[in-house]
N, C-alpha and C positions, 0 to 999 in steps of 0.2 A: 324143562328143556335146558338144556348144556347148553351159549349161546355160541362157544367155538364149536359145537358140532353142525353149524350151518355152512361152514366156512370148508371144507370138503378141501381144496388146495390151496389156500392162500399165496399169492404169486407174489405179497409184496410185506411179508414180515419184518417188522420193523425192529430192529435192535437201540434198545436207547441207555446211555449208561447212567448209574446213578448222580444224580443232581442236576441232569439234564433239564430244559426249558423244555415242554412238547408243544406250547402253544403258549400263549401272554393274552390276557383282559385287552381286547379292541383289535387286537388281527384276524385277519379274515378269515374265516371257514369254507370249509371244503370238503373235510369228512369228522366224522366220529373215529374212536377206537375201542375195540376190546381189549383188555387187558388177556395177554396169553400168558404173561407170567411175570412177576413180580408188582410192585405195588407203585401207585400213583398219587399223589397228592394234589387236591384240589384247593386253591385261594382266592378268596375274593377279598378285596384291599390286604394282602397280607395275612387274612387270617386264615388259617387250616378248617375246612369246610367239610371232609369226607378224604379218607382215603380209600380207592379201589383197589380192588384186589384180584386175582387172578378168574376169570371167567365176567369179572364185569367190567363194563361200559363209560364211558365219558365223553362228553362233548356232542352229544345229540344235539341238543337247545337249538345252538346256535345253526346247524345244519339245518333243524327243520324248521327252523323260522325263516332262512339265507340271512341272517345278521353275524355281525362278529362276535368274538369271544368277548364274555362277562367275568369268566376267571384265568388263573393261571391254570398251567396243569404241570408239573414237576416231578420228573423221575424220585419215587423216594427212595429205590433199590434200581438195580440195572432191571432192563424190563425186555418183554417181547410182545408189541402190540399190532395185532390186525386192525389196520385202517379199513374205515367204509365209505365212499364217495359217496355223494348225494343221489346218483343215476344208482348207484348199488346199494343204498339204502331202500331208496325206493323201489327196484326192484322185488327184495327181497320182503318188505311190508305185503307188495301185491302176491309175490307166490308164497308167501311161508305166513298167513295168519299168526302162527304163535311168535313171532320175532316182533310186530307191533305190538302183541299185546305185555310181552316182556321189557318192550323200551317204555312204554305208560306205566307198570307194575313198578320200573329202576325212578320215574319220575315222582311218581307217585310218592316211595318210599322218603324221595331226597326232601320231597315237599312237606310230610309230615316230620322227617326229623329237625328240619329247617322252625320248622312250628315248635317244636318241643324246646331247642336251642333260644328260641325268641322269648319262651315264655321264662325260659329259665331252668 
């Protein structure tokens, strides 16, 4: 599953130019984003964590727990990303099965490469 082919018309694409701030460690949440094109870089204390890439996701965590941001998120390249509010996350968990089980599959991943980085 393509996760921007759920996204049918997105009425609020977001243009962000490279070296952009998309959100900072301790502000509040609101929505997630998918990455529609170009590439995003994730920090926690500073350190480079994952960059995303075109068709994938960031900033789930904090949405679906309603706490604030744990990392930075930093335009690495000019980007275009589909925001997801909380009412539109959850929506689309309830009609669309395969979108939850692709945002567990994106956590999943971060959590084992998170493991592999710790061990060394």
């Amino acid at each position: 599953m393509k996760l921007p082919d759920i996204f049918a018309s997105p009425a609020n694409v977001r243009s962000v130019l490279q070296g952009a701030h998309i959100f900072n460690a301790g502000d509040e949440s609101g929505e997630m984003f998918v990455v529609q094109s170009g590439e995003v870089d994730i920090l926690i204390n500073g350190v480079l964590v994952e960059t995303v890439f075109p068709e994938g996701f960031f900033g789930e965590i904090s949405l679906i727990e309603e706490s604030v941001r744990t990392a930075d998120a930093i335009a690495r390249t000019q980007c275009k990303l589909l925001p997801v509010n909380r009412h539109h996350f959850l929506s689309l968990v309830d009609e669309v099965p395969q979108f939850a089980l692709h945002v567990m599959k994106g956590m999943a991943d971060r959590l084992r490469n998170a493991d592999r980085r710790a061990k060394g």
